[in-house]
C-alpha positions, 0 to 999 in steps of 0.5 A: 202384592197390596200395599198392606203387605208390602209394609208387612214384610218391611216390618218382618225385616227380610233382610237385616235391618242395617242393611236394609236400613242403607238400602232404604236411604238408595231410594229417597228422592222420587218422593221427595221430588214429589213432595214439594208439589204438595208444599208449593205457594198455593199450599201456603194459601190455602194453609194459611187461610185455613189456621187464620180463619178457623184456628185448628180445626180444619187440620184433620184434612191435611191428615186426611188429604195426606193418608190419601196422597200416601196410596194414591202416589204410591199406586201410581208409583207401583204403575210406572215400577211394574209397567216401565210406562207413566201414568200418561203412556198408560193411557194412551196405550191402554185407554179408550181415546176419548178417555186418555184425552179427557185425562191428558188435557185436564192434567195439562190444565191442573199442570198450569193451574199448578205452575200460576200458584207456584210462579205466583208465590215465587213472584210474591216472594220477590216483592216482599224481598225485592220491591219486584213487580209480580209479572217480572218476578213471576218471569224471572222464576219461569226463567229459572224453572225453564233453566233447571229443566233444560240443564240438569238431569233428574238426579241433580234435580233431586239434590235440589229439590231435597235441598230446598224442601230441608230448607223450608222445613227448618224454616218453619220450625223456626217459625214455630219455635217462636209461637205457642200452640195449645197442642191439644186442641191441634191433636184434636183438629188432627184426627176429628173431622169438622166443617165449619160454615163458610169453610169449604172452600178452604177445605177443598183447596188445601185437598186440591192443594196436597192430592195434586193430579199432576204429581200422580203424573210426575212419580210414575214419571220419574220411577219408570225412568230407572226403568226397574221393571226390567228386572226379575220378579223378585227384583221388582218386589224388593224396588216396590217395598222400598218405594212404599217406605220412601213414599211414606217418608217424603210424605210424612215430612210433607204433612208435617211441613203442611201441619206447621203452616196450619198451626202457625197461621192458628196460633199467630193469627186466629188467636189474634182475631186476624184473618189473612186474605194476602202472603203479603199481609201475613208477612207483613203481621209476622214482623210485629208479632213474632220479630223481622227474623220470622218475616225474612225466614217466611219470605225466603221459605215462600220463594224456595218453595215457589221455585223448586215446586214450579221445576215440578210442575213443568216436569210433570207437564212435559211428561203429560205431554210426552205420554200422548205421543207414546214417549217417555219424559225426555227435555231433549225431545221436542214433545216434552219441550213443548209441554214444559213450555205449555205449562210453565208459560200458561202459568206465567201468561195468567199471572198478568191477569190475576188481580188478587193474587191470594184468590187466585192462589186458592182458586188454583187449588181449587181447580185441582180438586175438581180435575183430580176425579177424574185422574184418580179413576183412569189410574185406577182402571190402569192399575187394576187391569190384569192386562196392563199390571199382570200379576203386580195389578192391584189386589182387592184391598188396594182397589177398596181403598182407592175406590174409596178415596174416588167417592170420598174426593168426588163426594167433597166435590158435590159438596163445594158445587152445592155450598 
């Protein structure tokens, strides 16, 4: 069934809209635990350099992006619900092996590139409260990732992360209630695409930085673990249409989340003539215009990021991991061990070596956007495959869609490689 249908017959209500209701609320949690990729530390870079730098013009790509996020997370969410396989068990097992291995270790790569700009932001956070040093602050939030993937299971992980992502959500309506935005002219950056010269770097880091190769990864991950696809037919429909409204749910609160941080720098900076270049700087610029409150609410919003995102991205990479060894995510095995600590300590290695930690949260999220091609066909190839979903394989609406977003992110790409 395509996607469109799925939220056809959610609207229809085939079961009574209470129930249904307290059903949905069942199923929040996978999207959830996704969504906090997208609102790590290198997405504050990369927002943050956006709104200082052009005001609020580059908003449509966080509308853009998230559109994209929403068919794509759900997609590979349908493959880990129809198969019991993640995205990275499906290409092994179904996958030519030069392919699958193109795949797998990119994604490892995007994972750690991922887990640097997280374990960097938590770090940055630690010295704005701190004094820390970045390497130490940076060990210590590895530490605590390596912590609540080694303990908790992914239900308790869920809590968290649920927890921390309510957590910076109120802090930047805070940060907003404390600023005045001309709102049409951000209903305009919204919806009316523009590049601005010198701006595309900044356009492909906050696309890198929301469509995130390894989170495709993580959802399939953490919907095949409930292992649904074991159920009837109509069982597993019924799992796919609430998974589509949980997708939209938990990425809507992302793309307001990235939204707010993007108007924030706008109107707090650009409408100064400031242009940031550090989150130091920005925190630092926050005290005097908008009082300390918002510079400690900042702060403690950026290390609660830092720290549940980083948790993410080492799942995600043990995940990788696991998938190339025909397993299923398991912390007590030594395959996803190893690809937890593949990611999280690659992460935290490079962190001793960045000497400008604002560009190298970009870059970082550059790095995604290039690798996220390549992640977006093999997914595709999966999901479209009669072979590998059956009779749940994408229908033609659904591969229009998801072709399109391939050129559109490859063609973004070209773009960069050309500016």
């Amino acid at each position: 069934m395509s996607q469109l249908n799925f939220f056809r017959s959610f609207l229809r209500g085939r079961e009574p809209q209470p129930r249904a209701a307290l059903e949905f609320l069942r199923y929040i949690g996978p999207g959830i635990l996704v969504t906090v990729g997208f609102i790590d530390p290198g997405n504050w870079a990369a927002n943050v350099a956006a709104g200082s730098g052009f005001g609020y013009s580059l908003l449509w790509i966080v509308t853009l992006s998230t559109v994209m996020l929403v068919l794509l997370q759900h997609n590979a969410a349908h493959l880990g619900i129809a198969t019991g396989l993640c995205l990275s068990e499906a290409a092994t097992e179904h996958l030519p092996a030069w392919l699958s291995r193109t795949l797998q270790v990119s994604a490892l790569g995007a994972a750690a590139s991922t887990a640097l700009a997280e374990i960097l932001g938590a770090a940055i956070a630690l010295q704005i409260l701190f004094r820390l040093p970045l390497p130490v602050g940076g060990a210590l939030a590895a530490a605590f990732s390596l912590w609540a993937l080694l303990t908790n299971s992914y239900r308790k992980l869920e809590k968290w992360i649920i927890a921390f992502v309510s957590l910076i959500g109120f802090s930047f309506l805070f940060e907003l209630s404390l600023v005045k935005v001309p709102w049409d002219q951000a209903l305009k950056g919204w919806v009316v695409p523009t590049v601005p010269e010198g701006s595309m770097l900044i356009v492909m880091s906050v696309l890198g930085a929301v469509v995130m190769p390894h989170n495709l990864f993580l959802h399939s991950e953490v919907i095949q673990s409930r292992e649904w696809h074991l159920l009837d037919e109509s069982a597993i429909r019924k799992q796919l249409r609430y998974e589509w409204m949980d997708t939209i749910f938990s990425m809507g609160i992302g793309w307001a989340i990235n939204s707010a941080m993007v108007l924030l720098a706008a109107a707090t900076f650009f409408s100064a003539g400031i242009r940031v270049t550090e989150l130091e700087q920005a925190e630092k610029l926050l005290r005097p215009l908008l009082g300390n409150a918002a510079a400690l609410v900042f702060s403690l919003a950026l290390l609660f990021s830092g720290l549940s995102s980083s948790v993410t991205a080492g799942m995600a990479g043990g995940s990788i991991m696991a998938g190339i060894f025909r397993e299923a995510y398991n912390i007590r095995d030594r395959h996803s061990r190893f690809g937890v600590f593949l990611t999280l300590g690659t992460g935290c290695l490079v962190l001793f070596f960045v000497k400008d930690p604002f560009s190298g949260l970009l870059f970082s999220q550059m790095l995604l956007s290039i690798q996220l091609p390549v992640t977006i066909v093999c997914q595709i190839l999966l999901t479209s495959s009669r072979k590998v979903m059956g009779r749940f394989a994408n229908s033609f609406l659904d591969n229009v869609l998801l072709w399109g977003i391939a050129l559109v992110v490859t063609a973004l790409n070209l773009m960069l490689l050309f500016s």
